[in-house]
C-alpha atoms as one frame of an Amber mdcrd trajectory, in Angstrom:
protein
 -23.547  -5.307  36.657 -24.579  -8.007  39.631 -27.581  -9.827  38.729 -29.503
  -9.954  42.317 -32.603 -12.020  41.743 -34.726 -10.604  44.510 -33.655  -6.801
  43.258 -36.139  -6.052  39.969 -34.002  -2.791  40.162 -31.488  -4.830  38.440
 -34.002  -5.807  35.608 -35.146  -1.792  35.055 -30.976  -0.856  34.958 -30.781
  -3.538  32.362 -33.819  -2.207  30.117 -32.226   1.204  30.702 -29.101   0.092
  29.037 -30.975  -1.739  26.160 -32.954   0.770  24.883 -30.154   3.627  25.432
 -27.416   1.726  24.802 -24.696   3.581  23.256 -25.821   5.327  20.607 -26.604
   8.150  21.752 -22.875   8.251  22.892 -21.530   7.712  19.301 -24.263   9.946
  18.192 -23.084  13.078  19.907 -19.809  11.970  19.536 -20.002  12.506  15.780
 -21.995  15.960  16.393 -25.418  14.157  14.749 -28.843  13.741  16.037 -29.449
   9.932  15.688 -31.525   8.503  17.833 -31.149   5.170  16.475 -27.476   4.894
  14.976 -27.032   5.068  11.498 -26.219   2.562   8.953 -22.661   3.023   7.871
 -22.359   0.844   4.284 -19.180   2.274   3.243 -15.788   0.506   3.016 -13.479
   3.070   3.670 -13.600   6.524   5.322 -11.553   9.930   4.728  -8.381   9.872
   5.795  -7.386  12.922   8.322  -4.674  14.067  10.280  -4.026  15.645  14.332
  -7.290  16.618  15.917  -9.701  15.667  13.005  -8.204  12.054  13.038 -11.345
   9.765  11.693 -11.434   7.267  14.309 -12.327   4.587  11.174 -10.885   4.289
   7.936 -11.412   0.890   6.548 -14.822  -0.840   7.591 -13.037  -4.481   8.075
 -10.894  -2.837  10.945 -13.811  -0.595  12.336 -16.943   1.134  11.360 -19.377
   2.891  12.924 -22.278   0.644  13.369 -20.103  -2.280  14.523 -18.591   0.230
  17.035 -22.102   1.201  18.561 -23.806  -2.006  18.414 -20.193  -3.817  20.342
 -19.734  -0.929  22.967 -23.989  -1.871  23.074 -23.383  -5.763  23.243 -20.603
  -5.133  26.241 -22.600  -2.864  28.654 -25.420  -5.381  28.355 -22.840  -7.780
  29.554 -21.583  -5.670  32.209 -18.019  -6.441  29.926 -15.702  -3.811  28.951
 -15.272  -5.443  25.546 -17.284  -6.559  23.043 -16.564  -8.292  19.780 -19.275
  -9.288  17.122 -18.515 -11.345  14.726 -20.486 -13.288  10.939 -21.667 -15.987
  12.942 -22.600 -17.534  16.040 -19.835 -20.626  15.240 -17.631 -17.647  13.871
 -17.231 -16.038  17.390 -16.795 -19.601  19.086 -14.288 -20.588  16.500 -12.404
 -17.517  16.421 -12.482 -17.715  20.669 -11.155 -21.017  20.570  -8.661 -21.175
  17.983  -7.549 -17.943  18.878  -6.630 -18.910  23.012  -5.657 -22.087  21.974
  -2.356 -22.839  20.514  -1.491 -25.643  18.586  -1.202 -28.616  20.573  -2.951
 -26.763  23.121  -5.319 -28.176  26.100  -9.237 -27.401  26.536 -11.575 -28.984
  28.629 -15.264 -28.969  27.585 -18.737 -29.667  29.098 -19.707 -32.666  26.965
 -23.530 -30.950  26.082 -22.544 -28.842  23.648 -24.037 -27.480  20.176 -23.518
 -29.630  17.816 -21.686 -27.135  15.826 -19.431 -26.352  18.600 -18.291 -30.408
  19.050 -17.707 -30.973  15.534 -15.212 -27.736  15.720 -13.522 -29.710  19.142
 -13.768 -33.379  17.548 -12.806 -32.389  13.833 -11.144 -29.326  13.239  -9.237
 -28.463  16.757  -8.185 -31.855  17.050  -7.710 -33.010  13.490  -5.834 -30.099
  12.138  -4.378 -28.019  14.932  -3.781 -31.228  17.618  -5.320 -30.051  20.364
  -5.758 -31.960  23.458  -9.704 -32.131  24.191 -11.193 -33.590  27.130 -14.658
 -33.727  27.250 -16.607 -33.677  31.270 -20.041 -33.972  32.421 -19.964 -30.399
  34.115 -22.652 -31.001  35.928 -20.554 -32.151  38.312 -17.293 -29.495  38.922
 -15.244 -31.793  39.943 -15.327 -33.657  36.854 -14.146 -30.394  35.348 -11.545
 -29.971  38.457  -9.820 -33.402  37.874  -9.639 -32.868  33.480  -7.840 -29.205
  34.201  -4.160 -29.176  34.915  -1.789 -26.476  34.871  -1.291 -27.258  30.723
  -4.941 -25.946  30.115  -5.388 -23.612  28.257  -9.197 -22.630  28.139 -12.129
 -24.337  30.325 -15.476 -23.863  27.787 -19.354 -24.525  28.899 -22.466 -24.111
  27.341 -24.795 -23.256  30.386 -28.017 -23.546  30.241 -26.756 -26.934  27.188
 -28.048 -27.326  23.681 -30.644 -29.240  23.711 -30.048 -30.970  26.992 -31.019
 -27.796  29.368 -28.079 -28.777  31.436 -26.086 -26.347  33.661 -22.693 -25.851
  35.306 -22.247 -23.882  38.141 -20.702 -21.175  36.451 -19.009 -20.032  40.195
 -17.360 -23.319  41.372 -15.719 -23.542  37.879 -14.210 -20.450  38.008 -12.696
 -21.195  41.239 -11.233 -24.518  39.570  -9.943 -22.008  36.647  -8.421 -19.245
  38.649  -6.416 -22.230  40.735  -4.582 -23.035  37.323  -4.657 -19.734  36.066
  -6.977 -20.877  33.255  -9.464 -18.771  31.226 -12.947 -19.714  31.463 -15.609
 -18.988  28.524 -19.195 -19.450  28.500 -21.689 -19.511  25.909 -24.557 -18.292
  26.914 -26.838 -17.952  24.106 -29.639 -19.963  25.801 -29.836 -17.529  28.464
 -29.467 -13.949  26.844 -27.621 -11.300  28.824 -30.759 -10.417  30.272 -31.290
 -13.786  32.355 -27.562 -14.746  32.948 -24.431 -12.485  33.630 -21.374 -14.582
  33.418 -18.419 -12.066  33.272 -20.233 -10.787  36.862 -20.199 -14.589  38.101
 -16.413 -14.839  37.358 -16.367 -16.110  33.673 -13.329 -14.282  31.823 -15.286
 -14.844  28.599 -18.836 -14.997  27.304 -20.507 -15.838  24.331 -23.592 -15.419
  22.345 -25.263 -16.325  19.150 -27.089 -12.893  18.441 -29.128 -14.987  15.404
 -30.801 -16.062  18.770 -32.044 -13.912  21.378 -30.327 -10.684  20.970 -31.288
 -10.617  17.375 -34.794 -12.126  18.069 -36.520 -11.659  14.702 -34.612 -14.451
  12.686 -33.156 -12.259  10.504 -29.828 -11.707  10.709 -26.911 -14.417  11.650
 -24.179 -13.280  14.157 -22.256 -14.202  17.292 -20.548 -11.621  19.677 -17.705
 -12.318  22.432 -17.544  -9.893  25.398 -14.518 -10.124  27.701 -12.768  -8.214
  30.495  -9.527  -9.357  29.881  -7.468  -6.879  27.627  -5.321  -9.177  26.647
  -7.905 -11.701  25.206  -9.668  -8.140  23.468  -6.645  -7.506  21.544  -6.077
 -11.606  20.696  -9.615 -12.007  19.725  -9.424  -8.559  17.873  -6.843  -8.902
  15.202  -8.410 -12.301  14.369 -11.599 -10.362  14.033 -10.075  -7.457  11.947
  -6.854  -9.214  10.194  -6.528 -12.937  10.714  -9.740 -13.922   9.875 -11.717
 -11.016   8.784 -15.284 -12.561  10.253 -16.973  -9.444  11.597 -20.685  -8.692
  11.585 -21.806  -6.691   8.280 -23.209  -2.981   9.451 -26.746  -4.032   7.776
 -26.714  -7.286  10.661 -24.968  -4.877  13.481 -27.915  -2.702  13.061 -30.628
  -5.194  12.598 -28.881  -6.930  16.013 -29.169  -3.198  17.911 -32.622  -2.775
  16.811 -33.129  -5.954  18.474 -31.303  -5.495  21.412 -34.037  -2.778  22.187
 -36.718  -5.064  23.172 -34.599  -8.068  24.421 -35.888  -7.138  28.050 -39.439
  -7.106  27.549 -38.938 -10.445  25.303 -37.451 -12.567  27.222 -40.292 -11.853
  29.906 -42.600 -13.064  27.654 -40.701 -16.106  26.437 -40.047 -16.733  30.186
 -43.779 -16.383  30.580 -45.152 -18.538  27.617 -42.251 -21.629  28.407 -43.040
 -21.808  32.042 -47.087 -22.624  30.958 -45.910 -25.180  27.891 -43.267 -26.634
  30.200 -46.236 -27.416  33.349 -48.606 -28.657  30.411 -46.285 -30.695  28.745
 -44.803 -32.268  32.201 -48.630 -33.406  32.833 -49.376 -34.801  29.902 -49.198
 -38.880  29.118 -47.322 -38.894  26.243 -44.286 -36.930  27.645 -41.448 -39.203
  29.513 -39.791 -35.932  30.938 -39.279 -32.231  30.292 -36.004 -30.505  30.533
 -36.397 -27.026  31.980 -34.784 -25.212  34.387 -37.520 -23.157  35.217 -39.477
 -26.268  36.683 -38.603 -27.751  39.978 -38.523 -31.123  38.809 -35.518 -29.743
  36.819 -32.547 -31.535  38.791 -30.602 -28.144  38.780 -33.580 -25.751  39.658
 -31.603 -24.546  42.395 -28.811 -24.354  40.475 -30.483 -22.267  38.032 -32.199
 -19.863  40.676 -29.007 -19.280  41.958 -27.101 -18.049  39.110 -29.668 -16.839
  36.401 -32.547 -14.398  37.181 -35.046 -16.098  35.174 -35.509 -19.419  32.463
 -35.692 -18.464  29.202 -37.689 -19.495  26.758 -35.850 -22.959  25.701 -36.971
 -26.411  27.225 -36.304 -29.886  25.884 -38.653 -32.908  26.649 -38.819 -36.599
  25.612 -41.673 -38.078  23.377 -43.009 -40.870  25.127 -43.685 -43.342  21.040
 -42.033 -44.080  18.559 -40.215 -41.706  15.720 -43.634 -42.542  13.737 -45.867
 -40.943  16.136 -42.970 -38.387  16.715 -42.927 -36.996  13.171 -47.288 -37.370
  13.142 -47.039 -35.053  16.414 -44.804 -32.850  14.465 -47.047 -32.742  11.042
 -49.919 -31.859  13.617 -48.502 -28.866  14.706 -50.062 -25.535  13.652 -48.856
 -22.547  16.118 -45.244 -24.529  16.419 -42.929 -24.515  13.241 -40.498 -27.150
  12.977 -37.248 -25.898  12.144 -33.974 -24.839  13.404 -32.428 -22.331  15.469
 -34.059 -20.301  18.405 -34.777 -16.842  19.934 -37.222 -15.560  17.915 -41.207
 -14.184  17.852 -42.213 -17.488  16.505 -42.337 -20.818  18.437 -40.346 -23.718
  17.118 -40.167 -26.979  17.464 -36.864 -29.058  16.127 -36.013 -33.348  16.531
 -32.306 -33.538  16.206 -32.485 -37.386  15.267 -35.123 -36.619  12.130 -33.944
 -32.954  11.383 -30.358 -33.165  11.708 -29.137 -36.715  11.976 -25.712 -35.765
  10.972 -24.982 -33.501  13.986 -26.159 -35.575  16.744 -23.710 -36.662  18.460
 -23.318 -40.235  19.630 -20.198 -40.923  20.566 -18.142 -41.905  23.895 -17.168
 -38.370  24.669 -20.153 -36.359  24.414 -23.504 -36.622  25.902 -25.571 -38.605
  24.003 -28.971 -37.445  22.872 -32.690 -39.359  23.157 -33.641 -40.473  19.913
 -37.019 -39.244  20.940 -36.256 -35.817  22.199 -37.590 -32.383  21.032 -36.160
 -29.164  21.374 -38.472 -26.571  21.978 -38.054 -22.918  21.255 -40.988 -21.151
  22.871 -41.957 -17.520  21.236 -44.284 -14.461  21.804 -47.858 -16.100  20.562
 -50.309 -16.621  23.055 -49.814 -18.991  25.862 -53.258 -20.968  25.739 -52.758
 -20.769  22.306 -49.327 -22.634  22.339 -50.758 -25.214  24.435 -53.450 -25.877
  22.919 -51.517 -26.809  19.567 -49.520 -29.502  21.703 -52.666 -30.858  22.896
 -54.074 -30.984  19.826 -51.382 -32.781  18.094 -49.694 -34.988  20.638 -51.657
 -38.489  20.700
């Protein structure tokens, strides 16, 4: 599906396919009249024979729900596959570890979740030996002169966590399909409904569905889409058989549920960011705000290029000290602190005083402001939202 930023008809086929979805595929399929599908909790199915084959027989290899809500996941994605998996970090890991052989060759943007670079710096490296070089993308010819014709998977977070930095998804293709290289993106911060890799070249993309797909905070899960049959069936038996990390059918349904609305969300987050983002860029005690969606953002262009709208995530830098940080914090009323993203609520998270031991400092990955904040903007009101900054920023 091409994302065409001055066609809304593009935006109405997407809500189509949200709200319809699949399941009234599977639905008729199985002769029922379901218009939401159906929780499937059992582990095992009938067995049966010639024309009455059961399609599922054992709910680690396939059931119903997981069925509906990945066929759901892929036509969102305009993909032909779609994979969901326990975790966010579960569908990276499995991605990575799968396409990557030991002793293998990746190339990463070096803005990454910090999840994501202690899997690269500790595990990939440390116990299968791979080869990891890590590349301001920014720039694709940083990513051009890491890849060689040993590489074995290009990977970019695009819009970054927290940094709000992009790649241009297009001239990194072009660098992977010159060494015959797959490409994967992780596009969580974006949603399917703002950013369309696999239609921008990508041969893989990525989401945490705790975030935006999900968009309720309750449920954890990651999903991988993918063109490529051959990656399918890799990433597949891992999945089902190697290492048995698929979504539960209570979270695939919870996920579908939320797929529903993800259109008429992420105009609203869109909506309510791009007012915080102009008040917080005007306001004294802010050095600079991170967000694409402002054209002060050095990649603006960038951004209205190859997405069809911002998001709801933004970054910006505290202009004090971690004292008056964590006061400006304890101020906060509308805002929660607290981790993760995506959801009806607004949150606010400081990597250096809420998660010290992920930040990343070192040589080969982008380092992060002591005195940034990552800001996760939800469905309240906008005036409201600002109004709590002002109120609680000195």
């Amino acid at each position: 599906m091409t994302q065409d930023n001055d066609d809304d008809s593009y935006k109405n086929r997407f809500a189509t396919i949200a709200v319809g979805s699949a399941e009234t595929t599977r639905s008729n399929k199985d002769r029922t009249s379901d218009v939401v599908s159906p929780i499937h909790l059992s582990t095992t199915f009938e067995w049966s024979s010639g024309d009455e084959a059961n399609e599922h027989d054992y709910s680690r290899e396939s059931n119903p729900t997981r069925a509906a809500l990945e066929d759901q996941i892929a036509r969102l994605e305009g993909g032909k596959h779609g994979l969901v998996f326990a975790s966010g970090m579960a569908a990276i890991s499995t991605t990575i570890l799968t396409l990557v052989p030991p002793g293998g060759h990746l190339v990463s943007s070096d803005s990454i979740y910090s999840g994501t670079e202690k899997l690269l710096t500790e595990l990939a490296t440390g116990h299968f030996g791979f080869d990891v070089d890590f590349v301001d993308a920014r720039d694709p010819e940083n990513v051009a002169d890491a890849v060689d014709s040993d590489t074995d998977l290009i990977w970019a977070e695009t819009p970054t966590n927290p940094l709000m930095q992009l790649c241009d998804i297009r001239a990194v293709v072009d660098i992977a399909d010159n060494y015959n290289t797959l490409f994967g993106v992780d596009s969580t911060f974006a949603s399917p409904y703002f950013q369309a890799p696999l239609d921008l070249g990508a041969d893989i993309v990525v989401h945490s569905t705790t975030k935006y797909l999900n968009g309720h905070s309750d449920s954890i899960g990651g999903a991988v889409i993918t063109d490529e049959d051959g990656v399918f069936e890799q990433l597949s038996f891992a999945q089902r058989i190697g290492l048995g990390n698929m979504l539960s059918p209570f979270d695939c349904y919870l996920v579908a549920r939320g797929v529903k609305t993800l259109p008429a969300r992420m105009e609203h987050h869109e909506e309510n960011a791009m007012a915080v983002a102009r008040f917080l860029e005007n306001h004294d005690q802010v050095a600079r705000v991170y967000y694409p969606g402002l054209k002060s953002h050095p990649q603006h262009d960038l951004a209205s290029e190859q997405m069809s709208g911002y998001s709801g995530m933004m970054s910006f830098e505290f202009d004090g000290t971690l004292i008056e940080l964590e006061a400006f914090v304890e101020g906060l009323e509308v805002f929660t602190p607290g981790a993760s993203l995506g959801g009806a609520e607004s949150l606010v998270e400081v990597p250096s005083l809420m998660i010290p031991d992920e930040v990343g400092h070192g040589e080969s990955t982008a380092e992060i402001p002591e005195t940034l904040v990552r800001v996760s903007v939800g469905l309240e009101d906008a005036a409201d939202l600002c109004e709590d900054l002002r109120t609680a920023l000195p």
